[in-house]
C-alpha positions in Angstrom: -4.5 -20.2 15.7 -4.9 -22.0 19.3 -7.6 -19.7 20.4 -9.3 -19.9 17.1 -9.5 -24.0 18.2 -10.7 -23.8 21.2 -13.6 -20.8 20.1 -14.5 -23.6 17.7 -14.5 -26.4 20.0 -16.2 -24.7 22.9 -18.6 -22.4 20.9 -20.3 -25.3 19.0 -19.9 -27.6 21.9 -21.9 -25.0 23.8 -24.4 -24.8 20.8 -24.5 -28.3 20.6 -25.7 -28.5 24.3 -28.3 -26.0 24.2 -30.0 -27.5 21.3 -30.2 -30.7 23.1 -31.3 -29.3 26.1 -34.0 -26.9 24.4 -35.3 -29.9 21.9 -38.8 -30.1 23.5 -39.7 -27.2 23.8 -40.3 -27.4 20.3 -43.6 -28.8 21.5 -43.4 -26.5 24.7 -44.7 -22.4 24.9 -43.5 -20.2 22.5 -41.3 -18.0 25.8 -39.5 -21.7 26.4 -37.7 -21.6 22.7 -37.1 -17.8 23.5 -34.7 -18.6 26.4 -33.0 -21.4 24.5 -32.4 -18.3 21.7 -31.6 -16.5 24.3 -28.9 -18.3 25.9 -27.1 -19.6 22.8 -26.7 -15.8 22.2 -24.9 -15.1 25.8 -23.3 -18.4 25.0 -21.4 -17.1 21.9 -21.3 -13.7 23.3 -19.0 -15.1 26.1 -17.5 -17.0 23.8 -16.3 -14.3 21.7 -14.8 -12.3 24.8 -12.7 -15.0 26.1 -11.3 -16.7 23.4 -11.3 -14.1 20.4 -11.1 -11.0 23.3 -14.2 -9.5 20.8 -15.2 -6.4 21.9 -19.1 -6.0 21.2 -20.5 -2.8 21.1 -24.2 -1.9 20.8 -25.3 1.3 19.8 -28.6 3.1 20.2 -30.0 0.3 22.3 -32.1 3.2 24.2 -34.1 3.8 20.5 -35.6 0.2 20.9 -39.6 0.3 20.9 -40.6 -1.9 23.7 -44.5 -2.4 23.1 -44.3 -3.4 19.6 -42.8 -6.6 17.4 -39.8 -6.0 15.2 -36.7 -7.7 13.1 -33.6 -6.6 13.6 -31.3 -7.3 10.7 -27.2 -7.1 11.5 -25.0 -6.3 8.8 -22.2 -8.0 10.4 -21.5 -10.8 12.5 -25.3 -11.3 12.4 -25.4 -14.7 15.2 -26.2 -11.5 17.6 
């Protein structure tokens, strides 16, 4: 119950932050709103391991085509 709390209040706290931070660059490059993505998604990753103690697991990373554009649709705990 405790740690649930304080996921809550540091995860969206964190999120919060970051879209602050990153509100320009709605006007900025394209790469500048990536790295906002990108960090809210370490953000919760870290998140999850210290306050939850989430394991996360990706599987078949390797199969990932690097020269072309793609979606990549979770089935489960899709903020990854």
């Amino acid at each position: 119950m405790i740690r649930n709390i304080l996921f809550k209040i540091f995860f969206f706290l964190g999120i919060i932050g970051i879209s602050i931070l990153f509100l320009p660059a709605l006007i900025l490059p394209k790469k500048i709103t990536l790295v906002g993505g990108k960090i809210m998604g370490y953000w919760a990753k870290i998140c999850l391991k210290i306050f939850l103690s989430v394991k996360i697991n990706i599987i078949g990373k390797e199969n990932i085509i690097t020269n072309e554009k793609f979606f990549i649709a979770c089935s489960h705990q899709s903020m990854f």
